[in-house]
MIMITI-295724 format. One record per residue: residue number from 0; x, y, z of N, C-alpha, C in turn. Coordinates in steps of 0.2 Angstrom, whole numbers, padded with zeros to 4 digits. Layout:
<pts>
NUM  X  Y  Z  X  Y  Z  X  Y  Z
...
</pts>
This chain:
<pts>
0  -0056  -0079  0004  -0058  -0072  0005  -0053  -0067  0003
1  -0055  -0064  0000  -0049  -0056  -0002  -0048  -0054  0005
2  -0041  -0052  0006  -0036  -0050  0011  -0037  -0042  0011
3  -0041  -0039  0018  -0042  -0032  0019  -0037  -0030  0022
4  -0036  -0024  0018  -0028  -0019  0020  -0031  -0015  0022
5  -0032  -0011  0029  -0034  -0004  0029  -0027  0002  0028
6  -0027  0008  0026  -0021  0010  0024  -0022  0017  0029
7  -0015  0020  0033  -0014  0026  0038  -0008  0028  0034
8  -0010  0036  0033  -0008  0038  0029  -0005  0045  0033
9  0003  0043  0034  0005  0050  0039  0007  0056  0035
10  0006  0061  0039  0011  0069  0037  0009  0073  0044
11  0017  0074  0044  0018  0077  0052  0013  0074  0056
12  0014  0066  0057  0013  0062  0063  0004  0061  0064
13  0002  0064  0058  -0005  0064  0056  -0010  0058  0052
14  -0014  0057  0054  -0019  0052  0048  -0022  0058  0044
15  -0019  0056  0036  -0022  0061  0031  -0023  0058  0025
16  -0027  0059  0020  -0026  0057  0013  -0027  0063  0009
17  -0025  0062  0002  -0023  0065  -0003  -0028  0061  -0010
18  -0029  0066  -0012  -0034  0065  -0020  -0026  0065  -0024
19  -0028  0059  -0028  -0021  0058  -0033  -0014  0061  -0034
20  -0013  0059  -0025  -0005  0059  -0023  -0005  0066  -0021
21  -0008  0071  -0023  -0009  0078  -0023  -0007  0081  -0018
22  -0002  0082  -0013  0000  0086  -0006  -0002  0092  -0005
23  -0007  0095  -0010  -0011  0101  -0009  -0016  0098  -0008
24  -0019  0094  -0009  -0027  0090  -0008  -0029  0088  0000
25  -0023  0088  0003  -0023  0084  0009  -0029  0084  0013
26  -0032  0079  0017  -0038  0079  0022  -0035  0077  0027
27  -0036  0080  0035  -0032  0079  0040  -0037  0077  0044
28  -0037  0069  0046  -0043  0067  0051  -0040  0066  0055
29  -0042  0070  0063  -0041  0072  0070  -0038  0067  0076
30  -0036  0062  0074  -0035  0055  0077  -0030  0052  0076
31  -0026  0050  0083  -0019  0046  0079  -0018  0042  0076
32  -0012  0041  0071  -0011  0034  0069  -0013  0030  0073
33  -0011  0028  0079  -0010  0024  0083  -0016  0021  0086
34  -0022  0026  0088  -0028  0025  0088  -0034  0023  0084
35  -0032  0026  0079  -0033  0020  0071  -0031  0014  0070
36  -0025  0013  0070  -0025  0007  0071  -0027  0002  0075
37  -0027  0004  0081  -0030  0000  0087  -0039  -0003  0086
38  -0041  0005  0080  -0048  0004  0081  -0048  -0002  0075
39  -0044  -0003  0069  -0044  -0008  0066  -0043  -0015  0069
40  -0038  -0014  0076  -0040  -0021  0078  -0043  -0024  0079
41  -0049  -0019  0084  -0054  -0023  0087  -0060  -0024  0083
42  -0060  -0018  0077  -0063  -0024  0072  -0063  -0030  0067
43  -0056  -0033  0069  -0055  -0038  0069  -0048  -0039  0062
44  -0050  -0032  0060  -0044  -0034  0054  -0035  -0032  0058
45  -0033  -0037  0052  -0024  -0041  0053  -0020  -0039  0053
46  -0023  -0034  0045  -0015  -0031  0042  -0016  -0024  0041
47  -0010  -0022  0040  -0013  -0014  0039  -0005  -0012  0036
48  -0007  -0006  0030  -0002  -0004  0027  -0002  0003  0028
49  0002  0005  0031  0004  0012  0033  0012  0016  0027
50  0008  0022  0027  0011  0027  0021  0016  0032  0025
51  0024  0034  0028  0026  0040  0028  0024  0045  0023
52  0021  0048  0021  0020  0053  0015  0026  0059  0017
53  0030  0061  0021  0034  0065  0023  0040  0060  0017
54  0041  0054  0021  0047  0050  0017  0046  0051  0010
55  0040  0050  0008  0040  0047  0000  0042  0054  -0004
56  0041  0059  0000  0046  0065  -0005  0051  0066  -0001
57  0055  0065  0003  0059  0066  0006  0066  0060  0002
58  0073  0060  0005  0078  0055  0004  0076  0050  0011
59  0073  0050  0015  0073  0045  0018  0067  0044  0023
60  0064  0039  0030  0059  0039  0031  0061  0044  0037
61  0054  0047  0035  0050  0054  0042  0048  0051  0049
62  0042  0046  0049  0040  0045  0053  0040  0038  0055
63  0045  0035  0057  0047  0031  0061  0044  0028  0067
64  0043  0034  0070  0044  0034  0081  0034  0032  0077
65  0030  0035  0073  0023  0034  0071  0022  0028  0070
66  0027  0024  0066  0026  0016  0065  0028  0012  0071
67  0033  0015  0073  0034  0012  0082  0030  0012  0088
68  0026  0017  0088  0020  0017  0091  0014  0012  0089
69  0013  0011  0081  0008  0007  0078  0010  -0001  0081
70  0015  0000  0079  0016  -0009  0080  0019  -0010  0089
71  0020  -0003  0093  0021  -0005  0098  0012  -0008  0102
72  0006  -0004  0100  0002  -0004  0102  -0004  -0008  0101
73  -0001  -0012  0096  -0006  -0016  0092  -0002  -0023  0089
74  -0006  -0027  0088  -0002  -0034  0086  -0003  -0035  0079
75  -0006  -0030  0076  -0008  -0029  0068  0000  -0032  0064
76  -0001  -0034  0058  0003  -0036  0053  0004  -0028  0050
77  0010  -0026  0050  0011  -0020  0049  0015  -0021  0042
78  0015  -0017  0034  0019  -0015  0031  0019  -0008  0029
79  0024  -0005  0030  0028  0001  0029  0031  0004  0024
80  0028  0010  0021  0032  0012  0012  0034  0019  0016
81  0035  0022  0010  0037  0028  0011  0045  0033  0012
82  0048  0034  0008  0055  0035  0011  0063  0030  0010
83  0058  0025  0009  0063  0019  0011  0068  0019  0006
84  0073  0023  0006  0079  0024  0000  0088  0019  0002
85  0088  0018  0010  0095  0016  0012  0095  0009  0016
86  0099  0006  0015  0100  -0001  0020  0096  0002  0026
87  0099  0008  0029  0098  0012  0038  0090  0014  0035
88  0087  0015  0032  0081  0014  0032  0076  0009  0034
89  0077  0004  0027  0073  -0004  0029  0075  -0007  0037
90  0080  -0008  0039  0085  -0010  0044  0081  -0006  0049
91  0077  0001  0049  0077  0003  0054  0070  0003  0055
92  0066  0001  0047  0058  -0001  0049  0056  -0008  0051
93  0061  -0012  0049  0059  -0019  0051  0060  -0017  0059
94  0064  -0015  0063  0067  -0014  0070  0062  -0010  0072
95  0058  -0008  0070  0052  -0004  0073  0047  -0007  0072
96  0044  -0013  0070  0040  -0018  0070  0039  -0020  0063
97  0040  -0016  0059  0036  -0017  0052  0039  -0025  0049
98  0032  -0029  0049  0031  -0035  0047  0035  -0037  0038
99  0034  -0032  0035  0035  -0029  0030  0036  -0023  0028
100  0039  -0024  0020  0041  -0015  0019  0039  -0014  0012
101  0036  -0010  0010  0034  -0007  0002  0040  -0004  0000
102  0041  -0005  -0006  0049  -0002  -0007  0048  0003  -0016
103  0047  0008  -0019  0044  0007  -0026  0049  0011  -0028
104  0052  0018  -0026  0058  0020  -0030  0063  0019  -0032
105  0067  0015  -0026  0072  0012  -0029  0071  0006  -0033
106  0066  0003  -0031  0066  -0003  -0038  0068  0001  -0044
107  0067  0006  -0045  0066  0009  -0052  0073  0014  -0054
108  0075  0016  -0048  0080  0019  -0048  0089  0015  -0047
109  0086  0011  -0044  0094  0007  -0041  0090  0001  -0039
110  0091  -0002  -0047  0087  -0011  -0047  0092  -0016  -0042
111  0098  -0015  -0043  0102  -0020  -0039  0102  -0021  -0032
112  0100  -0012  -0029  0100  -0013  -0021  0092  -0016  -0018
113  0088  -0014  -0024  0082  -0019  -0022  0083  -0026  -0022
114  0084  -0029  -0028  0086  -0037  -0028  0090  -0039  -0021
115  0094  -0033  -0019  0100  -0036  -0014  0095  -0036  -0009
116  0090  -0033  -0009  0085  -0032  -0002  0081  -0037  -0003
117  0081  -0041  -0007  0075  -0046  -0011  0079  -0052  -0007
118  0083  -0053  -0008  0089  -0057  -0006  0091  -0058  0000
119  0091  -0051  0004  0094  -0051  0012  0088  -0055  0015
120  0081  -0049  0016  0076  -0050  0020  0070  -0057  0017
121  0071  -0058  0009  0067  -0066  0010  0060  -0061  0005
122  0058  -0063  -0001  0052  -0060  -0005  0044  -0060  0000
123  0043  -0062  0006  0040  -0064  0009  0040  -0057  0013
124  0047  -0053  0014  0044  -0048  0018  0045  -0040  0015
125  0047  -0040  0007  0049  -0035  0001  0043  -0034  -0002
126  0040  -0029  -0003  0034  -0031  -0006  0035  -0024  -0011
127  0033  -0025  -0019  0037  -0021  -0022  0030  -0014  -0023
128  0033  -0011  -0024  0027  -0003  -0024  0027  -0001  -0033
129  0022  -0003  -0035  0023  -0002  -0043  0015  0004  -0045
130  0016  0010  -0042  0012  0018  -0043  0010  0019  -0050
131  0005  0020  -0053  0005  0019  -0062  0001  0024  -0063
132  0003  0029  -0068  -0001  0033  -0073  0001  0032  -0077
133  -0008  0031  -0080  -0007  0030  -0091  -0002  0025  -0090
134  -0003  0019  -0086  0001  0014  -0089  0010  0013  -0086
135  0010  0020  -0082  0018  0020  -0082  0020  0020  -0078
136  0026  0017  -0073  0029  0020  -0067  0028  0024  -0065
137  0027  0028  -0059  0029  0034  -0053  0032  0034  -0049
138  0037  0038  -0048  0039  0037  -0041  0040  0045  -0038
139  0044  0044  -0031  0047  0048  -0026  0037  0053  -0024
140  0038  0048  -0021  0028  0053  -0020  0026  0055  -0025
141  0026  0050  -0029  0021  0051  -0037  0023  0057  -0042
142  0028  0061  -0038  0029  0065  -0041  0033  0067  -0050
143  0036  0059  -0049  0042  0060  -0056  0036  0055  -0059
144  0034  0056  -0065  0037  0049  -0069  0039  0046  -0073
145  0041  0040  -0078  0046  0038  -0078  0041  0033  -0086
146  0045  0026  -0088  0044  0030  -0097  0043  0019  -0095
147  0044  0017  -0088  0042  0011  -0089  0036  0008  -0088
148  0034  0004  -0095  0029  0002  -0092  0026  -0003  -0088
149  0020  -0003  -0085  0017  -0008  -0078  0021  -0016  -0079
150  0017  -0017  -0084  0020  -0023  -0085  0028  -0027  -0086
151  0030  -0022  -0091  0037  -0024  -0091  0041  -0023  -0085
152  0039  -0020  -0081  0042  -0018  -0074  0040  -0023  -0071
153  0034  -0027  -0069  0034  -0031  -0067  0037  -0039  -0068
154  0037  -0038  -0076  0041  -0044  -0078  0047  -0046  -0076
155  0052  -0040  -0075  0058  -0041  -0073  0058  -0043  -0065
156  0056  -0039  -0062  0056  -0042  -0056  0051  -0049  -0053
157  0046  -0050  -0055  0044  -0057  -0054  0052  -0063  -0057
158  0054  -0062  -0060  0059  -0065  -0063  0065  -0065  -0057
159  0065  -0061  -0054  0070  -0058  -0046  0068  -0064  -0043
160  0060  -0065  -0042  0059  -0068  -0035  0053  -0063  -0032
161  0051  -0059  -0034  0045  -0055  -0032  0040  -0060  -0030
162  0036  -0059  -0026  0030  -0062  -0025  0023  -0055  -0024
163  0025  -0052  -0020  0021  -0047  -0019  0022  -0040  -0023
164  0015  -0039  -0023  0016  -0032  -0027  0008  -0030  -0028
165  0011  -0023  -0023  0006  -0017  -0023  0004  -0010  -0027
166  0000  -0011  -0035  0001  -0007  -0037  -0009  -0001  -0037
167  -0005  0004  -0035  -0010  0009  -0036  -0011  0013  -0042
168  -0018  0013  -0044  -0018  0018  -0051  -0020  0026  -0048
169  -0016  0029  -0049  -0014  0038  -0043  -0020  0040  -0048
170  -0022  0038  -0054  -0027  0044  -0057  -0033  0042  -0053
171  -0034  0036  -0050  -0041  0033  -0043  -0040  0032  -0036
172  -0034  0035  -0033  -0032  0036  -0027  -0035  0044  -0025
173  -0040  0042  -0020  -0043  0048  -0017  -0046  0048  -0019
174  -0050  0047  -0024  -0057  0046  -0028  -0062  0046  -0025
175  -0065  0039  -0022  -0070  0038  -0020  -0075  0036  -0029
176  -0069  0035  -0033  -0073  0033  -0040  -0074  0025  -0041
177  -0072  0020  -0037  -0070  0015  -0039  -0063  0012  -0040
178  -0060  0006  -0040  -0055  0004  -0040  -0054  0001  -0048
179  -0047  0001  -0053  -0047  0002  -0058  -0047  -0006  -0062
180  -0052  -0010  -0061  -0051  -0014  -0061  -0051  -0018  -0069
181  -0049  -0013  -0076  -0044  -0016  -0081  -0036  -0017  -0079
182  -0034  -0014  -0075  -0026  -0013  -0073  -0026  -0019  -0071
183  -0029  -0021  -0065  -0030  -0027  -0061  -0029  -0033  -0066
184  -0033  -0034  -0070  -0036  -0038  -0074  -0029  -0041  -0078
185  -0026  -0036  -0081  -0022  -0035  -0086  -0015  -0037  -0082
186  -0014  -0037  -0075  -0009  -0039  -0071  -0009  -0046  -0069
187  -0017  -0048  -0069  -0018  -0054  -0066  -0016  -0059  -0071
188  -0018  -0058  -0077  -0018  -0060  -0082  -0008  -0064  -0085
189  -0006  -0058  -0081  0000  -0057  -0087  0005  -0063  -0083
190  0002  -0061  -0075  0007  -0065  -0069  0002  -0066  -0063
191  -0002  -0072  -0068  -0007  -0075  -0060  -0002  -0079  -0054
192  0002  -0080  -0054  0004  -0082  -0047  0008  -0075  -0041
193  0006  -0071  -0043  0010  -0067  -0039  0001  -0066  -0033
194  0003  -0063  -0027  -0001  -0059  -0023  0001  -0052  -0024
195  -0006  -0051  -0029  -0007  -0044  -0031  -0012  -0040  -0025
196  -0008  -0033  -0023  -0015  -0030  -0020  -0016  -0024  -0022
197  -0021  -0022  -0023  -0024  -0016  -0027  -0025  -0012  -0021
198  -0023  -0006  -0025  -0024  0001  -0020  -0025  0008  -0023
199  -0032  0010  -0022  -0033  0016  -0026  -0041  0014  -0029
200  -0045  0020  -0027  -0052  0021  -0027  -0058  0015  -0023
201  -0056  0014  -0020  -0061  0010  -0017  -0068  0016  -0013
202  -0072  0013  -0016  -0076  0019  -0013  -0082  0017  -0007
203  -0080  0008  -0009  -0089  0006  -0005  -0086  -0003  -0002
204  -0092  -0007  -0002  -0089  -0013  0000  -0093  -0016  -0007
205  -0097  -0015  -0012  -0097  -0018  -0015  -0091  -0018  -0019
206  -0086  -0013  -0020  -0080  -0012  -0025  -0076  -0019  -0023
207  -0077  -0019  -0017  -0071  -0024  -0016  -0074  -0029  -0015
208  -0080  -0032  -0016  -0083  -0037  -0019  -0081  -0040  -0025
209  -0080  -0035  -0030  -0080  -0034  -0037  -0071  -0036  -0038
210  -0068  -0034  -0034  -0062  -0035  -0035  -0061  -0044  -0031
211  -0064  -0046  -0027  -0063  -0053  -0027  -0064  -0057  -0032
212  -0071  -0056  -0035  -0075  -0059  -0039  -0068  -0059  -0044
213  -0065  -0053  -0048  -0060  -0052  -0051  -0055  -0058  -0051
214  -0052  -0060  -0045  -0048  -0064  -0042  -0043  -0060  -0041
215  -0042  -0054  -0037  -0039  -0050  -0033  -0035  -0054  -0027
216  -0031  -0054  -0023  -0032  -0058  -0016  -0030  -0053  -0012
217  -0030  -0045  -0013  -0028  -0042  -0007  -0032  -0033  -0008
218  -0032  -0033  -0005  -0035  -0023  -0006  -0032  -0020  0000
219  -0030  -0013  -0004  -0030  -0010  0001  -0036  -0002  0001
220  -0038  -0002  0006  -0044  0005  0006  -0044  0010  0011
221  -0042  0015  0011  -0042  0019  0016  -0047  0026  0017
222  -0049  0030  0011  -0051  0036  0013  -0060  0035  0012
223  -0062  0031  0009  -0067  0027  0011  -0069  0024  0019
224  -0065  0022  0020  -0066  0020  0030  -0067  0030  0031
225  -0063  0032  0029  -0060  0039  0035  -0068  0045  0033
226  -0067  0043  0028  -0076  0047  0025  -0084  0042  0030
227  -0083  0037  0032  -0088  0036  0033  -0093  0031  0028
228  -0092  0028  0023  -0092  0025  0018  -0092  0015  0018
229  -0087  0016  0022  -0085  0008  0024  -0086  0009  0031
230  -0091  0004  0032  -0091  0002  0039  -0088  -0003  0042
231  -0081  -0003  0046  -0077  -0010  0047  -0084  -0015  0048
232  -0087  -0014  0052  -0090  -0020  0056  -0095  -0025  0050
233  -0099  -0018  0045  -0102  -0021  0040  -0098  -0025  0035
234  -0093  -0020  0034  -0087  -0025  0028  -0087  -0033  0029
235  -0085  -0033  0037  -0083  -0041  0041  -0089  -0044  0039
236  -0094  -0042  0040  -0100  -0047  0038  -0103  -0048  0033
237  -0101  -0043  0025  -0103  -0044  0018  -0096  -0047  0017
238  -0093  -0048  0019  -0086  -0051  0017  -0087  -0059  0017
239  -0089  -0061  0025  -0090  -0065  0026  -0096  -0070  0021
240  -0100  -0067  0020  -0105  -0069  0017  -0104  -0073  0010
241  -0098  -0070  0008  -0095  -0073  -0001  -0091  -0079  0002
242  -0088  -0079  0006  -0082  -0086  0005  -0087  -0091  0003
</pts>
């Protein structure tokens, strides 16, 4: 069965989402991280990928003491993006429970200090962030882009040692349009043994049916749950239904 990600997305210590990265677009739902979280346990899901949005335009991560609270209060599978630009960075998210890290700028800014993190910590707990419009790298909170494209960027680094790789299409992030699934296609295609997981537009449970069917093996969905849209409890049980 595809591997459900629910995703918590902070700014000033808040669960919020953004229409296609857009920090003017913000939605700010009234609950903590931490309390979200927890409600994701007992519905029974694992993993969960949490966003500084403060770090990812910032030089380093914002909300820390927020990721320490998530993985202090829960037993969730936690990976952690955002921010993550220095040794004292990562070094300070793994120490605050993060099971793993999303790493996307520096891959593209300072390829070596990624490899040297591919190397330290083991591909198993690096998981690379590859952000895409029209085909192309994004980085530091979507805001720059950059002239690489999807693929060739992931070529180089599976050739590293990558295994995981989380890539969003920002033009279907916040959407509720559906999840991009030529991009997907085009990835699986190119490098079927990696564990890809798609993020961005997921609007329903059938989308993520669609992405199984695809051979996906991981999703992440967040504003969909926060709208009312995804039912955790009904997911668990049309999920089940395909194995």
């Amino acid at each position: 069965m595809i591997e459900l990600i629910p995703a918590i997305d902070i700014m000033d210590g808040k669960c919020v989402r953004l229409a296609k990265g857009d920090y003017d677009t913000k939605t700010i739902y009234g609950v903590s991280p931490a309390d979200v979280a927890e409600r994701f346990e007992m519905a029974g899901i694992r993993r969960l990928h949490v966003v500084d949005l403060d770090g990812a335009r910032s030089k380093h991560v914002v909300n820390m003491d927020v990721l320490a609270d998530i993985t202090c209060r829960t037993r969730l599978v936690v990976d952690f993006g955002g921010g993550i630009k220095s040794d004292n960075d990562i070094e300070q998210a793994f120490a605050c429970g993060a099971a793993m890290v999303t790493v996307g700028s520096i891959a593209v800014t300072q390829k070596e200090l990624f490899v040297k993190w591919l190397d330290k910590f083991g591909a198993e707990r690096i998981i690379l962030g590859a952000d895409v419009r029209d085909g192309k790298i994004s980085i530091n909170g979507w805001r720059d882009d950059t002239s690489e494209d999807i693929v060739g960027f992931l070529d180089y680094y599976v050739s590293k040692g990558v295994r995981n790789v989380l890539c969003t299409d920002i033009s279907k992030d916040g959407m509720l349009q559906g999840p991009s699934f030529g991009l997907y296609e085009r990835i699986l295609a190119a490098f079927p043994g990696i564990n890809l997981i798609a993020s961005g537009g997921v609007s329903c449970v059938e989308d993520i049916k669609c992405l199984e069917q695809a051979g996906v093996p991981s999703v992440i969905f967040g504003k969909a749950f926060y709208e009312g849209k995804i039912d955790l409890e009904t997911l668990a049980a049309e999920m089940s239904k395909s194995c």
